[in-house]
C-alpha positions in Angstrom: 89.4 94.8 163.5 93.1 95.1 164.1 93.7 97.6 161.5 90.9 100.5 162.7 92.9 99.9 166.1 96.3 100.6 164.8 95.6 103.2 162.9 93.9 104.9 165.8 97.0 104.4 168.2 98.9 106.3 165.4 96.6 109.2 165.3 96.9 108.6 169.3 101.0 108.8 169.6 101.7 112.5 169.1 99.1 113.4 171.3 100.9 111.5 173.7 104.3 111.8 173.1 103.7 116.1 173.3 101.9 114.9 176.5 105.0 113.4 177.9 107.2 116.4 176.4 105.4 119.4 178.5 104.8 117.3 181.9 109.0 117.1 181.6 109.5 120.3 180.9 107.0 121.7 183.4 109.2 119.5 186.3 112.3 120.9 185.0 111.4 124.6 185.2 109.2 124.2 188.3 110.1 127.1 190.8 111.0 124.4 193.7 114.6 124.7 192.7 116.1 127.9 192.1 118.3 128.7 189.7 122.1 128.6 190.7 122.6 132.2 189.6 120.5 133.5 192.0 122.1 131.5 195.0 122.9 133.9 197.6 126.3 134.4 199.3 125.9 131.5 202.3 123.9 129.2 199.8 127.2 127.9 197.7 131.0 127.7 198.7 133.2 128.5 196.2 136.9 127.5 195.5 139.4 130.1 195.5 140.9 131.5 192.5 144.7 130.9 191.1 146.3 134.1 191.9 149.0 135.6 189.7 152.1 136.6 192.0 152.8 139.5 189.6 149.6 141.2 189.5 148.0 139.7 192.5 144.9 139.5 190.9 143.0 136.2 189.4 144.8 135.1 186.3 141.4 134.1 184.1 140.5 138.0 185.1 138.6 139.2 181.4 136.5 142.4 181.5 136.8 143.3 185.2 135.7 139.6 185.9 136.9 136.2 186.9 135.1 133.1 187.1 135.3 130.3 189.9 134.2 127.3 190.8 131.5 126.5 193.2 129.1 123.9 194.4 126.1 124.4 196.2 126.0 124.0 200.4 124.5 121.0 202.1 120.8 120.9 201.6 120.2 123.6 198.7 120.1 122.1 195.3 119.9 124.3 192.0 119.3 124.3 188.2 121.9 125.0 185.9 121.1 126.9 182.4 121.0 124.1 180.7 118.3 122.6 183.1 120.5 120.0 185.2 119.8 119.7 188.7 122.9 120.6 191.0 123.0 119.2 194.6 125.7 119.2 197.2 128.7 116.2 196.6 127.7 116.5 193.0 129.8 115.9 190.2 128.7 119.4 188.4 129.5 122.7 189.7 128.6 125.8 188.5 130.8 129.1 187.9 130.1 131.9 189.5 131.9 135.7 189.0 134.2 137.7 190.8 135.4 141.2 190.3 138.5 141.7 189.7 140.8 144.2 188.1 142.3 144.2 184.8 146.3 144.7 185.0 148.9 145.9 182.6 150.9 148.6 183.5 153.8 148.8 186.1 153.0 151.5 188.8 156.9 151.8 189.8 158.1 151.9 186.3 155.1 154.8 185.5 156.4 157.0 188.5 160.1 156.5 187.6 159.7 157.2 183.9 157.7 160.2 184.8 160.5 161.3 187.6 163.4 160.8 185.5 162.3 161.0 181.6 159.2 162.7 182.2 160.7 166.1 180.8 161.1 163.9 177.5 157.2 162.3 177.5 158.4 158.8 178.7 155.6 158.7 181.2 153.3 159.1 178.1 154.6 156.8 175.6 154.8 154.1 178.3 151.1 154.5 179.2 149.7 154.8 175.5 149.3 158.4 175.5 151.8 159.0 172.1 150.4 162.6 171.4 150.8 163.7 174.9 154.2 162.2 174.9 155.5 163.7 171.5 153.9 167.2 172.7 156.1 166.9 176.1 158.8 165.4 173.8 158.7 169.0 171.5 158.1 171.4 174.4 160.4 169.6 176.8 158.1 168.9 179.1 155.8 172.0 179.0 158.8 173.7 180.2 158.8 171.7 183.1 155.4 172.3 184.5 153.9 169.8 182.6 156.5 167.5 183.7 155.7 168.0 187.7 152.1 168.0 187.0 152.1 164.7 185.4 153.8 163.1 188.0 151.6 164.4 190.7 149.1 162.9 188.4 150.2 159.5 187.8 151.8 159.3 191.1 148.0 160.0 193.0 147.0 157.5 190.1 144.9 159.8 189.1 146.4 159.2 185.1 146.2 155.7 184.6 147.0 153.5 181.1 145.1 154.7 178.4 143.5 151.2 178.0 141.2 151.4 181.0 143.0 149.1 183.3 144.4 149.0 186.4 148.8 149.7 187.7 150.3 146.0 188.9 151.2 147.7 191.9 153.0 145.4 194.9 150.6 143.7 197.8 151.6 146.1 200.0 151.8 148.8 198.0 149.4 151.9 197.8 146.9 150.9 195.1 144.3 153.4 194.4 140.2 151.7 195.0 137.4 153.2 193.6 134.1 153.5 195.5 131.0 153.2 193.9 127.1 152.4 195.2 125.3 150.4 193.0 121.6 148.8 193.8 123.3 145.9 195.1 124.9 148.2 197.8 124.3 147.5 201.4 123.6 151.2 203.2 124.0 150.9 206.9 121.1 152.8 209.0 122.9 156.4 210.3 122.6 155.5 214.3 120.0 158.1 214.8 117.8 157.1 213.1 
């Protein structure tokens, strides 16, 4: 009689282990906790970056981005990616994205190679524009007209470095913001309407 019994508790045991398997899965992807990605602003502090004092941007900046650490409020928990349940005085945070700008290029040393040695393509070669600055180089300057346009240009920062970031340009200093609406843009109501 023992042996009909076992052999049916085997046949039994992956039924119930699966059993066991999906009732913890549903609890850990049940929609009671959100996900901490989709916390909104008020929902999680976050620490402050480390700011570089040369560029005055975030030093882990990558790809217009930087990451920081955060932890949610008092009273909102969330789930992390890999399913772990965040709550506030926890010992897991969760890192959230910043923008940023990417930095390379000094904006004083762009406008004084272009007002000094811009008749010889300095500005150019500085910025990663070596055609441009061996064509200024061989027509000295465009005959000078090229030379005041592209400090007009670069000084409006209008001609930035050819690898797509931004000037280091001093905290006080007139750095150049571009504007953009996105979805995630708040539009304020024109008052008469």
């Amino acid at each position: 009689m023992a042996f009909p019994l076992r052999k049916r508790l085997r046949c039994f045991l992956p039924f119930l282990m699966l059993f066991c398997v999906c009732s913890h899965l549903e609890l850990v992807f049940s929609e009671d906790v959100e996900r901490c990605e989709h916390l909104r602003l008020g929902q999680y502090p976050h620490g402050h970056p480390k700011i570089d004092d040369a560029t005055q941007e975030p030093e882990n900046c990558r790809n217009m981005q930087a990451q920081v650490e955060c932890f949610p409020a008092p009273n909102i928990s969330c789930r992390l990616q890999d399913g772990r349940e965040v709550g506030f005085g926890g010992e897991f945070g969760f890192n959230r994205s910043i923008p940023c700008r990417n930095v390379g290029y000094s904006y004083k040393v762009a406008v004084a190679l272009s007002l000094f040695l811009g008749w010889l393509g300095a500005d150019r070669f500085y910025l990663g524009y070596p055609a441009l600055g061996l064509l200024k180089f061989c027509t000295v300057g465009f005959c000078g007209i090229g030379t005041l346009i592209d400090f007009l240009l670069i000084a409006m920062q209008i001609v930035g470095p050819a690898d797509g970031s931004s000037y280091i340009v001093d905290y006080y200093g007139a750095r150049l913001t571009r504007l953009s609406i996105t979805n995630e843009t708040f539009r304020k109501p024109h008052q008469s309407l």
